[in-house]
C-alpha positions as CSV (number, residue, x, y, z in Angstrom):
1,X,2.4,-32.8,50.1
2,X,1.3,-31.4,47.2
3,X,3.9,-30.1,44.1
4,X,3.1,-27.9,41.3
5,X,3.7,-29.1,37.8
6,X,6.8,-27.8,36.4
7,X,5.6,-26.2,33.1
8,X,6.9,-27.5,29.8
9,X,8.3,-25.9,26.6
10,X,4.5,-26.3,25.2
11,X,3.1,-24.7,28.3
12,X,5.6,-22.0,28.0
13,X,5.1,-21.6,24.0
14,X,0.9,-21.2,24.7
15,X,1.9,-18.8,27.2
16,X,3.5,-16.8,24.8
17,X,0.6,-17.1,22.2
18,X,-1.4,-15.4,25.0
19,X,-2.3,-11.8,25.4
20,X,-0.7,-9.6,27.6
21,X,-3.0,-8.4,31.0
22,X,-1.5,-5.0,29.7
23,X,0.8,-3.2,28.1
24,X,4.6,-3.9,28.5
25,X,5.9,-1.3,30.3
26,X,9.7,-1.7,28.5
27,X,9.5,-1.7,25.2
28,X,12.6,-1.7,23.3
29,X,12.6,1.3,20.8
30,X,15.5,1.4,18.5
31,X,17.3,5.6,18.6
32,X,19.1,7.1,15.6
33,X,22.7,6.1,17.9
34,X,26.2,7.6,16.8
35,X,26.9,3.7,15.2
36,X,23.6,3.9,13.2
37,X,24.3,7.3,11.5
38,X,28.0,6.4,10.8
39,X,25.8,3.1,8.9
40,X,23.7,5.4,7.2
41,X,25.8,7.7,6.1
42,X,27.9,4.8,4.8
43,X,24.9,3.0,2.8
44,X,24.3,6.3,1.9
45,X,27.9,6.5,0.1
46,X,27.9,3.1,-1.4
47,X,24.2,4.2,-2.9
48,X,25.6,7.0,-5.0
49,X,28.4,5.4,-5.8
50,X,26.7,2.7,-7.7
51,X,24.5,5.5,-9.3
52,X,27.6,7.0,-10.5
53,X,29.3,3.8,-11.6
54,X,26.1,3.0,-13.9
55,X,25.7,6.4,-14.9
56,X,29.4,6.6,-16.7
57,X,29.0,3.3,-18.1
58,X,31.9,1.6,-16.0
59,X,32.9,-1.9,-15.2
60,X,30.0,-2.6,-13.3
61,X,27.9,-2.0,-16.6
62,X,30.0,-4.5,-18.3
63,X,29.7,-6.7,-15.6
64,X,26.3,-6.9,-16.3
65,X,26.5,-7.5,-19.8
66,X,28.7,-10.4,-19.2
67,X,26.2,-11.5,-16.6
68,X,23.7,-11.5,-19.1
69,X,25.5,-13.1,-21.7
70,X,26.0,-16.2,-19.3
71,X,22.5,-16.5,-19.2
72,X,22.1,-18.2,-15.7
73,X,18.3,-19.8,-16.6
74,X,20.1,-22.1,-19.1
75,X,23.3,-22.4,-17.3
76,X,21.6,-24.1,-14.1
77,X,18.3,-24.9,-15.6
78,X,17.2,-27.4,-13.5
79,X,16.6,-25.0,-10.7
80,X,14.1,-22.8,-12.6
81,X,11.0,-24.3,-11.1
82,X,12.3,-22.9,-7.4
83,X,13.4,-19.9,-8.5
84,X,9.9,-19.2,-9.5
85,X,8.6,-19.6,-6.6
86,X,11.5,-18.0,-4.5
87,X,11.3,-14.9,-6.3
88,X,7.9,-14.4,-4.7
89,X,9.7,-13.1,-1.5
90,X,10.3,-10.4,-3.0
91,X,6.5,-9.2,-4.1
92,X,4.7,-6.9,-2.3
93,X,1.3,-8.0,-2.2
94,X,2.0,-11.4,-0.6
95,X,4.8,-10.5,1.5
96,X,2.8,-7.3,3.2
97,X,0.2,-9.8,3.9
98,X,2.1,-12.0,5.7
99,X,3.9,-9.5,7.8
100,X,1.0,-7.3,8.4
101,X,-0.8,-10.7,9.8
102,X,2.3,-11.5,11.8
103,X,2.7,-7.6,13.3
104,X,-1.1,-7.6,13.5
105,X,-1.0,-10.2,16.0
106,X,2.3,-8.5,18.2
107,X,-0.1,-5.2,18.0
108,X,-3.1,-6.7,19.6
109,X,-0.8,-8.8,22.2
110,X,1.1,-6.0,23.3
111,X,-1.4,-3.1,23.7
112,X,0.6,-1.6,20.7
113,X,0.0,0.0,17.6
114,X,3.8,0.7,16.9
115,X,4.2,-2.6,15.1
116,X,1.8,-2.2,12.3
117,X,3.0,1.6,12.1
118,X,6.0,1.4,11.4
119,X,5.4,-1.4,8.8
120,X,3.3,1.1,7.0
121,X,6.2,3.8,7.3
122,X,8.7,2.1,6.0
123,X,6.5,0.4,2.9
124,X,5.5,4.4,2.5
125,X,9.1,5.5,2.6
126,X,9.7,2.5,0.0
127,X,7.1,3.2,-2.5
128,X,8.7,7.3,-2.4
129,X,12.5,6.5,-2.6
130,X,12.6,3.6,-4.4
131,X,9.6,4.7,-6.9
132,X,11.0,7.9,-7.8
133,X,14.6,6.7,-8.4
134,X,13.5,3.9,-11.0
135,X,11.2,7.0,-12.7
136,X,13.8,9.0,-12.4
137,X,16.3,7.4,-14.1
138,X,14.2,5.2,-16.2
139,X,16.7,2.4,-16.6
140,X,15.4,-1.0,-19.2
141,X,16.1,-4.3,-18.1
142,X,18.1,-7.1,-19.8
143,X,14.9,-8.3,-21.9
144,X,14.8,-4.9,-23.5
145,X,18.3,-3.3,-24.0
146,X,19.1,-1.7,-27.1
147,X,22.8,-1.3,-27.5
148,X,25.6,-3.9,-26.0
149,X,27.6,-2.2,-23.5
150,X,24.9,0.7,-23.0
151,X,23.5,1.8,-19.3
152,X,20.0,2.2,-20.8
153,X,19.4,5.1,-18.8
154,X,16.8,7.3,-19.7
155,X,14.6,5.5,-22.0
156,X,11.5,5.0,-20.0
157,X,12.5,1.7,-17.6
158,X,11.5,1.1,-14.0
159,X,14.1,-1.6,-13.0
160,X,16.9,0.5,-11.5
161,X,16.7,0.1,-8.3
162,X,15.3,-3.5,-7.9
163,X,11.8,-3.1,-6.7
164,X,11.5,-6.9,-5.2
165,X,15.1,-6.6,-3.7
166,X,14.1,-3.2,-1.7
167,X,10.7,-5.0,-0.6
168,X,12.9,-8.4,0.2
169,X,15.0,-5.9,2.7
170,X,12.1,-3.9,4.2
171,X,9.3,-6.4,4.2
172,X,11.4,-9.3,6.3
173,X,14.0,-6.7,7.8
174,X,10.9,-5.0,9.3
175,X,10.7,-7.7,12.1
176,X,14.6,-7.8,12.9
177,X,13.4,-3.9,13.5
178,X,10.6,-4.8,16.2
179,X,12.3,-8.0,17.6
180,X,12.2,-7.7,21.5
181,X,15.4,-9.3,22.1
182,X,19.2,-8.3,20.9
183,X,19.6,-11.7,20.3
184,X,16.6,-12.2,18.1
185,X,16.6,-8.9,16.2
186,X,20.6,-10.5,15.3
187,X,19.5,-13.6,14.0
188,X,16.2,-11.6,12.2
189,X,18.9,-9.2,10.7
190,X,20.8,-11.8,9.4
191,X,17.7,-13.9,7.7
192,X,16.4,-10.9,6.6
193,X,19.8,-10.1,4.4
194,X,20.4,-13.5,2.9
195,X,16.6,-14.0,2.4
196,X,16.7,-10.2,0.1
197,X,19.9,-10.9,-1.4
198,X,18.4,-14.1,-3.1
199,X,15.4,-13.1,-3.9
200,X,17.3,-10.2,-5.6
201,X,19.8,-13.0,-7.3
202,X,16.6,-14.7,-8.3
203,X,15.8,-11.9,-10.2
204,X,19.5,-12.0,-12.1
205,X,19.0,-15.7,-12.7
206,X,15.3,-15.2,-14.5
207,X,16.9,-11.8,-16.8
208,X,14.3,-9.0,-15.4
209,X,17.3,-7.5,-13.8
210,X,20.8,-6.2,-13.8
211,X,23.2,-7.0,-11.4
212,X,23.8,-3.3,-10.4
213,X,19.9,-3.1,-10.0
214,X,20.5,-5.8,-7.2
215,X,23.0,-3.9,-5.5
216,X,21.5,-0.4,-5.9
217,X,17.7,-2.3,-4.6
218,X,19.4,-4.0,-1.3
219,X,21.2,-0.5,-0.2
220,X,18.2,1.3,-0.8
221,X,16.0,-1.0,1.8
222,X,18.6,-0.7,4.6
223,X,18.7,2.7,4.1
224,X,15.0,3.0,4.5
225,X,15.1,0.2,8.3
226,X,18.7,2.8,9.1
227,X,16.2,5.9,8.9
228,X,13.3,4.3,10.4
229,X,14.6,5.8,14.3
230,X,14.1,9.3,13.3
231,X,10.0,8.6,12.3
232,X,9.5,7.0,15.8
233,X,8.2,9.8,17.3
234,X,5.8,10.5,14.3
235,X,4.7,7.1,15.0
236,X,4.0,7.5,18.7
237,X,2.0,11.0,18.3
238,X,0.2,8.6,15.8
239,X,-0.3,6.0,17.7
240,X,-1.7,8.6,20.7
241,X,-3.9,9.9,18.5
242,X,-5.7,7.1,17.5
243,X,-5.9,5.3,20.6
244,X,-7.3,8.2,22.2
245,X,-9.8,8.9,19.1
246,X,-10.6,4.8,20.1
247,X,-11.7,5.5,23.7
248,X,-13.6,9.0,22.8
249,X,-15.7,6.4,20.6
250,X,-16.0,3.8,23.0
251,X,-17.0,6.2,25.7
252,X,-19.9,7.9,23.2
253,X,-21.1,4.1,22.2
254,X,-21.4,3.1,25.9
255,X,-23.4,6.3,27.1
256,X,-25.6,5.8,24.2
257,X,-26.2,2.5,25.1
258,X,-26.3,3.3,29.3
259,X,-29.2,6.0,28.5
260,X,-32.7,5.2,28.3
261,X,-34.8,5.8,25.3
262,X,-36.9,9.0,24.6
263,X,-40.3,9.0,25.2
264,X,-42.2,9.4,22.6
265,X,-45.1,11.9,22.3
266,X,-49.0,10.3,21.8
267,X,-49.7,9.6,18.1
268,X,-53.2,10.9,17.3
269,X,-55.1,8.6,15.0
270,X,-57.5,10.5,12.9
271,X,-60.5,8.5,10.8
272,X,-60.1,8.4,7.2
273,X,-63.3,10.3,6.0
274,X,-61.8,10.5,2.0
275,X,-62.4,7.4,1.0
276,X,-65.9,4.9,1.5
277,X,-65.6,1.7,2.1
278,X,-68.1,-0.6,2.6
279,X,-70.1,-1.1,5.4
280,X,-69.3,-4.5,7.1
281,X,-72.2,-7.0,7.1
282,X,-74.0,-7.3,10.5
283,X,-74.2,-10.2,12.1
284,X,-76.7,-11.9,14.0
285,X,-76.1,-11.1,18.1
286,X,-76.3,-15.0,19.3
287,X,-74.2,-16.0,16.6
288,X,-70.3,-15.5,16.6
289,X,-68.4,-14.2,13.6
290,X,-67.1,-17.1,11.5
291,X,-69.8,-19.4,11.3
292,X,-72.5,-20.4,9.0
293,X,-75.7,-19.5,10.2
294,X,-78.3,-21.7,11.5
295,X,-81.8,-22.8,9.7
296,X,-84.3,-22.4,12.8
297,X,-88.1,-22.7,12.5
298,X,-90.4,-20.5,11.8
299,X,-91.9,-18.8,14.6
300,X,-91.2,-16.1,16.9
301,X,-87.4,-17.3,19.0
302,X,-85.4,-16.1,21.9
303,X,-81.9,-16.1,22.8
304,X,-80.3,-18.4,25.2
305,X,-79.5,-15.6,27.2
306,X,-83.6,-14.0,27.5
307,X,-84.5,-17.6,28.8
308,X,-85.6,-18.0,32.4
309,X,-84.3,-20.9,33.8
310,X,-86.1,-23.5,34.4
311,X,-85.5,-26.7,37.2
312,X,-87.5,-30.3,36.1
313,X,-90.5,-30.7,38.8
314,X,-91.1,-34.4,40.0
315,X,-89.4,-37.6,39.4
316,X,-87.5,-38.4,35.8
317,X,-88.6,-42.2,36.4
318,X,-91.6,-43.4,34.3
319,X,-94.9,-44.3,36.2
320,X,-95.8,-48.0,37.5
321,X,-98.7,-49.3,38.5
322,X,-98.1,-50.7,41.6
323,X,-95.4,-48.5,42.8
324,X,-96.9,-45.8,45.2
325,X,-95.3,-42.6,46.8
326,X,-92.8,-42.7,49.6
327,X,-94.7,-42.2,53.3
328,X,-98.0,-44.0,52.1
329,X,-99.3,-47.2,52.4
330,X,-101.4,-49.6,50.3
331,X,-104.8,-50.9,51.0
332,X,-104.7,-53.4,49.1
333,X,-101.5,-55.2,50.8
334,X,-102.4,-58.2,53.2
């Protein structure tokens, strides 16, 4: 009797890593839900709030000060070389790489272009928001301040919000977004935060930020994955769109291919009578084209082809005396 092997965890990992025979039919599509706005609306809040507390010069810009002032690069110094390479989380290039690679991959597995879509929302929604606050307010950083106690607003900064802390929540928060599972978009979530909130620390502990630019930077990525629900269905008439401009192409590339060629009309070679060349050297009829010619006799010669055959007459064997033709006899024999 014959069993089937049972498969194992590799078996069922590789199946994973395999393409889908087509596309799921249930895919889980996260909608703006009465508990998400309430979130929203509560980021939101906590957003302005932090504007505000900046703007009138509260305890949360002397908080920063003090942060400053402890200067956390020499306090724990000995962690400087991680920190360097931690805080790289947080930039866009190499994280948008990454991700894109990762979603890339869900895309062409699933039949899907939502994945790579919405990345490229939300990083659009980023570079609008986040861009025009820090132009906006124009807040220096801790390397540049001017006066002790002072918000340094609106002298021609771009730290306020934290760029890398808004990428840190989008970029990784992206995939808690497009997880398939509850489960895994809880444990993505989770990552996702602690992973943004250091590389936004990092930033603190190097001195190219304040720690309200931290704060303000984390809130204004979740705003941008609490939002992303209401662009889904400008990211399904997009995705539509191109698929279907996909097929028209493919359909126009296999006709061309399917039909035959066009036949083309007779091309009519005319001599050239405008320019002289010259004449080409005659050669000899018996001899071919190539070869040197032949020193022959004087004397009046024929080709091989004007002679008349001829076939040898009698025998080839030399005459002897006292041989005699076949069917006579000798008179001389005894």
């Amino acid at each position: 009797m014959r069993t089937e092997r049972k498969p194992t965890r590799l078996d069922r990992v590789f199946a994973r890593l395999d393409r889908e025979p087509e596309r799921p039919a249930h895919i889980g599509v996260p909608r703006m839900s009465r508990h998400r706005v309430v979130l929203f609306g509560a980021s939101l809040a906590f957003y302005l709030a932090i504007v505000w507390a900046v703007l009138i010069a509260s305890w949360l810009v002397r908080l920063d000060w003090q942060v400053m002032f402890f200067r956390p690069y020499q306090q724990w110094s000995e962690i400087h070389a991680f920190v360097d390479y931690y805080v790289v989380l947080g930039q866009r290039g190499p994280t948008a790489v990454m991700v894109a690679a990762w979603l890339g991959w869900r895309s062409w597995r699933q039949h899907t272009l939502r994945p790579l879509l919405a990345l490229g929302v939300s990083l659009l929604l980023l570079n609008v928001t986040v861009g025009a606050a820090k132009y906006g307010m124009g807040r220096l950083g801790p390397h540049y301040a001017t006066e002790i106690g002072s918000n340094e607003m609106w002298l021609g900064g771009d730290i306020f919000p934290s760029g890398h802390t808004a990428n840190a929540v989008v970029t990784w928060g992206i995939l808690a977004y497009l997880a398939s599972t509850p489960r895994a978009r809880r444990w993505l979530s989770a990552l996702s935060a602690v992973t943004s909130l250091g590389v936004g620390l990092s930033t603190v502990y190097i001195g190219t930020h304040w720690l309200s630019d931290v704060l303000l930077g984390w809130v204004a990525g979740l705003l941008i994955l609490l939002a992303l629900p209401w662009f889904e269905p400008m990211i399904a008439r997009a995705e539509t769109r191109i698929l279907a401009l996909r097929d028209r192409l493919l359909a126009g590339h296999r006709r061309a291919a399917a039909a035959p060629g066009p036949v083309g009309q007779p091309v009519v070679l005319t001599p050239l009578t405008d320019r002289a060349e010259p004449a080409p050297e005659p050669l000899h009829a018996g001899r071919p084209a190539g070869r040197s010619p032949a020193y022959l006799a004087p004397g009046p010669h024929t080709t091989r082809a004007e002679r008349s055959p001829v076939s040898p007459g009698g025998s080839r064997r030399p005459p002897h005396a006292e041989r005699h033709p076949r069917g006579t006899t000798s008179s001389t024999r005894p």
